[in-house]
N, C-alpha and C positions, 0 to 999 in steps of 0.2 A: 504494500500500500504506500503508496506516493503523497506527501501531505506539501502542497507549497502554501508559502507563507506571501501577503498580501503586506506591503512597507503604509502604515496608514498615516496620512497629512496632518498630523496634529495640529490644530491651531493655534494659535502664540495662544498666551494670557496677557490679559491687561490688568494691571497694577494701579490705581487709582489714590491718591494721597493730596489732603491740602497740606501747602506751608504758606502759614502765616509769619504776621514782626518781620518781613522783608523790610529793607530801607523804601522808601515810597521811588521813588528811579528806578528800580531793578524794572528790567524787561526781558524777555521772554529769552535773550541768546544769555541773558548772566543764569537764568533758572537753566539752560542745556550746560551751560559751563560747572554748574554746580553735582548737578546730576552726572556730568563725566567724569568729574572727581570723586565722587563714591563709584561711578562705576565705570574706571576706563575703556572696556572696551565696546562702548553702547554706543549707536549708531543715532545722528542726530533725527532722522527719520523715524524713529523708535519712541520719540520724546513729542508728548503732546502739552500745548501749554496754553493756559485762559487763566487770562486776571480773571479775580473777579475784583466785586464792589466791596470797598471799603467804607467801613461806618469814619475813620479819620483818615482822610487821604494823604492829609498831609503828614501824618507820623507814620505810617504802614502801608505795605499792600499785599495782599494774599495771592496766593496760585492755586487751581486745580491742576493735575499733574498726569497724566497716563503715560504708564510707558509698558511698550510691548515686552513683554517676556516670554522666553522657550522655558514650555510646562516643565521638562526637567528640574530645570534651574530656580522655578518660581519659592520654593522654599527658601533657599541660601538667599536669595534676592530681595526677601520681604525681610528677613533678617539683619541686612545689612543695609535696606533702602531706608527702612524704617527706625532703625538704630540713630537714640541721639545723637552720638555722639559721630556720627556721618556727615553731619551739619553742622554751620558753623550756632556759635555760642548763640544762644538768646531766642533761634528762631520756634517754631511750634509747626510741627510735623506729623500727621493725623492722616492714619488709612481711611479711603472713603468709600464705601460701598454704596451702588445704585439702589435706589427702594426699585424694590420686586412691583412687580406689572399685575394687577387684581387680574382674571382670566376676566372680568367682566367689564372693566376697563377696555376703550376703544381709542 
């Protein structure tokens, strides 16, 4: 009996995280510059970036954050994205999960 094996497409994971207490100037190439220094070799295309709204814009500004990860890897990578101390002093760094879709919801 012959058994062949089928190589299956796995789809990345996305990793989703707010950082807040940015300086109020940071823009979206200093959040990819940030994020390559926790993780050298992460592709700028990999890294999703949206201000959002700050309640003081002039002392802060927050980011939502996605970035594509290979499921293998997504363990070691929440560990280490999400690690204080990956960032610099002062900021606030908070995984974000999507609220779930009611089935009844349109």
């Amino acid at each position: 009996m012959t058994t062949s094996y089928m190589m299956l497409d796995i789809p990345s994971c996305i990793l989703s995280c707010l950082v807040s207490r940015l300086p109020p100037d940071t823009n979206e190439d200093d959040i990819r510059e940030l994020v390559r220094e926790i993780v050298p070799n992460i592709q700028d295309e990999e890294v999703q970036c949206t201000r959002l709204q700050s309640k003081y814009e002039q002392l802060y500004c927050s980011y939502f954050i996605a970035v594509r990860v290979d499921p293998v890897d997504m363990k070691q990578f929440i560990e280490l994205f999400l690690n204080a101390d990956s960032w610099p002093a002062g900021l606030l760094v908070r995984r974000y999960f999507h609220p779930k879709r009611n089935h009844g919801d349109h």
